[in-house]
N, C-alpha and C positions, 0 to 999 in steps of 0.2 A: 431409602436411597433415592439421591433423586433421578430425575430422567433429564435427556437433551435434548432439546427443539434448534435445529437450525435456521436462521435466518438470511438472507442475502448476504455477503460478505463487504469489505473494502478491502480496495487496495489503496496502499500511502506511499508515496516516493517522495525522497527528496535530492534535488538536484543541486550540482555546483555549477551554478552560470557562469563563473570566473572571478575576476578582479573585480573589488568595487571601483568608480570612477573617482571616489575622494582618496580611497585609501588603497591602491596597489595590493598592498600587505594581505588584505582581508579579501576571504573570498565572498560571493554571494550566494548562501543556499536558499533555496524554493523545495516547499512542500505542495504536491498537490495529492488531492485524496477523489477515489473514483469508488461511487458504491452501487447498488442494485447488481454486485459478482454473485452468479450462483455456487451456494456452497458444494454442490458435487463438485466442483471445477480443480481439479488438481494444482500442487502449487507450480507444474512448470507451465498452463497457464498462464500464470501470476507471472511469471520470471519473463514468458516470449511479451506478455502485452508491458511491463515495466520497458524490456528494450525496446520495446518499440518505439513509447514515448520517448527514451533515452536518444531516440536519431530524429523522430519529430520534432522534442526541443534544440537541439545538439546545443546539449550539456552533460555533463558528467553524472550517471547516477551514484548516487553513495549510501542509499538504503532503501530497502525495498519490506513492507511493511503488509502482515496479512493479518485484517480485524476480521475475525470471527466474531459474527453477533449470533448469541445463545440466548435461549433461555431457560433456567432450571427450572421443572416443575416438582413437586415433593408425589411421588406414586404409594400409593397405598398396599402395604402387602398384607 
Protein backbone atom coordinates (compact mmCIF):
# COMPACT_ATOMS: atom_id res chain seq x y z
CA UNK A 1 0.00 0.00 0.00
CA UNK A 2 1.47 3.03 -0.73
CA UNK A 3 2.02 6.04 1.73
CA UNK A 4 1.38 10.08 1.19
CA UNK A 5 3.88 12.72 1.32
CA UNK A 6 2.42 16.24 1.08
CA UNK A 7 3.87 18.87 -0.67
CA UNK A 8 3.15 22.78 -0.94
CA UNK A 9 -0.19 23.12 -2.75
CA UNK A 10 -1.52 25.67 -5.52
CA UNK A 11 -4.09 27.59 -6.00
CA UNK A 12 -5.56 28.26 -9.77
CA UNK A 13 -8.41 30.79 -10.57
CA UNK A 14 -9.77 31.83 -13.43
CA UNK A 15 -11.32 35.06 -14.11
CA UNK A 16 -13.77 36.72 -16.57
CA UNK A 17 -12.39 40.27 -17.46
CA UNK A 18 -15.37 41.03 -19.64
CA UNK A 19 -15.95 41.78 -23.13
CA UNK A 20 -13.15 41.40 -25.61
CA UNK A 21 -12.43 44.77 -27.41
CA UNK A 22 -12.79 43.06 -31.08
CA UNK A 23 -15.53 40.97 -30.25
CA UNK A 24 -18.41 42.05 -27.67
CA UNK A 25 -19.76 38.55 -27.95
CA UNK A 26 -16.64 36.79 -26.39
CA UNK A 27 -15.61 37.21 -23.04
CA UNK A 28 -11.93 37.28 -21.78
CA UNK A 29 -10.83 34.56 -19.18
CA UNK A 30 -7.44 34.80 -17.20
CA UNK A 31 -5.88 32.05 -15.39
CA UNK A 32 -3.49 32.81 -12.80
CA UNK A 33 -1.88 29.99 -10.45
CA UNK A 34 -0.23 30.89 -6.89
CA UNK A 35 1.99 28.08 -5.30
CA UNK A 36 4.27 27.46 -2.20
CA UNK A 37 -0.01 27.10 -0.21
CA UNK A 38 0.75 25.08 2.74
CA UNK A 39 -1.01 21.78 2.57
CA UNK A 40 -2.48 21.91 6.18
CA UNK A 41 -4.35 25.05 4.90
CA UNK A 42 -8.04 24.35 4.75
CA UNK A 43 -10.01 24.86 1.70
CA UNK A 44 -11.86 27.95 3.14
CA UNK A 45 -8.54 29.35 3.08
CA UNK A 46 -8.50 28.73 -0.57
CA UNK A 47 -12.06 30.09 -1.09
CA UNK A 48 -11.31 33.81 1.25
CA UNK A 49 -7.58 34.30 -0.60
CA UNK A 50 -9.46 33.40 -4.35
CA UNK A 51 -12.02 36.38 -3.21
CA UNK A 52 -9.78 38.29 -2.40
CA UNK A 53 -8.01 38.27 -5.75
CA UNK A 54 -11.49 38.35 -7.17
CA UNK A 55 -11.88 42.27 -5.72
CA UNK A 56 -8.01 42.98 -6.33
CA UNK A 57 -8.63 42.12 -10.08
CA UNK A 58 -12.38 43.23 -10.15
CA UNK A 59 -13.39 40.57 -12.30
CA UNK A 60 -15.54 37.81 -12.11
CA UNK A 61 -14.21 34.47 -10.64
CA UNK A 62 -15.52 31.42 -12.41
CA UNK A 63 -13.32 28.64 -10.94
CA UNK A 64 -11.38 28.11 -8.25
CA UNK A 65 -8.82 25.27 -8.43
CA UNK A 66 -6.91 23.20 -5.47
CA UNK A 67 -3.58 21.29 -6.85
CA UNK A 68 -2.44 19.16 -4.35
CA UNK A 69 1.10 18.10 -4.96
CA UNK A 70 1.73 14.47 -3.57
CA UNK A 71 3.88 12.03 -3.54
CA UNK A 72 3.30 8.29 -3.41
CA UNK A 73 5.97 6.29 -1.97
CA UNK A 74 5.55 2.21 -1.97
CA UNK A 75 5.98 1.13 2.24
CA UNK A 76 7.24 -1.93 2.96
CA UNK A 77 5.02 -4.32 5.07
Amino acid sequence: MPERTNYQDTLRMRFNMGPGPDDPETDILRTRSYTRIKPDADDAHFWHLAKGFEKLFDASLVNIYRVLHVELVEVEQ
